[in-house]
N, C-alpha and C positions, 0 to 999 in steps of 0.2 A: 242353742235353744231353738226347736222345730216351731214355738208358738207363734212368732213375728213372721218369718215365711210365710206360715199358714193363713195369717189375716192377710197380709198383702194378696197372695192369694183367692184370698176369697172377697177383698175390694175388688180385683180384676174380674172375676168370674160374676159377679153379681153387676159392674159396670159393662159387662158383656152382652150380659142376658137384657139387659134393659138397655142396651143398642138395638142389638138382632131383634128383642119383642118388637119394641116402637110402643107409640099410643095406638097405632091402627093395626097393627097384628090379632092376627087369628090366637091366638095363642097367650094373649095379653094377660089372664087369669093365671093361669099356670105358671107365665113370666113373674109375676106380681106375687105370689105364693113362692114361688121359687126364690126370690131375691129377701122377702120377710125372712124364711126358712135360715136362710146365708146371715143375714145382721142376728140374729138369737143366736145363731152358734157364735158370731163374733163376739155375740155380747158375753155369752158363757166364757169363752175364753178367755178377756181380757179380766172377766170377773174372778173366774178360779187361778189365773196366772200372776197378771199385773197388778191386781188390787189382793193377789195373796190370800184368797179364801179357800184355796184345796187347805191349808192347815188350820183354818178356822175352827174354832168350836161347831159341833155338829149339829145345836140349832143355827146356827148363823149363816153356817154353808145351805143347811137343807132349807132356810127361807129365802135365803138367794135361789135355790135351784127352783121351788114352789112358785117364787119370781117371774122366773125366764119362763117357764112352761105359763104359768097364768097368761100374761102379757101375751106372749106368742100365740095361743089358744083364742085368744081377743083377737089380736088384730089381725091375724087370719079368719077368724068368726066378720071381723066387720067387712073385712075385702072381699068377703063372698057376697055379703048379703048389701049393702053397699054397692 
């Protein structure tokens, strides 16, 4: 199974970026978008994998997925303007 690799993964990759950003980097925004970006896809994952919604009925999957993009669209909306 490629999905567990891939979170681990993407714990390291997003534990990375918010080493290298810092609080005082240039870059800090971009870091901070980049690491939200990284937990939605985990969350996507773990939701259509682990909790077994790719065979979910097709409203239940497509409200999970209406889900992920709302929420992610938010708290990238607030991290900007915030």
């Amino acid at each position: 199974m490629w999905v567990f690799p891939a979170l681990v993964l993407a714990t390291l990759s997003s534990w990375l970026l918010g080493i290298e950003g810092g609080p005082s980097g240039g870059t800090s925004t971009v870091v901070g978008c980049a690491v939200v970006a990284i937990a939605l896809i985990k969350v996507r994952l773990v939701g259509l994998h682990f909790m077994e919604l790719r065979n979910a009925p097709t409203a239940l999957r497509g409200a999970f997925e209406v889900y992920v993009v709302a929420t992610g669209a938010t708290l990238l909306a607030l991290y900007l303007i915030l």
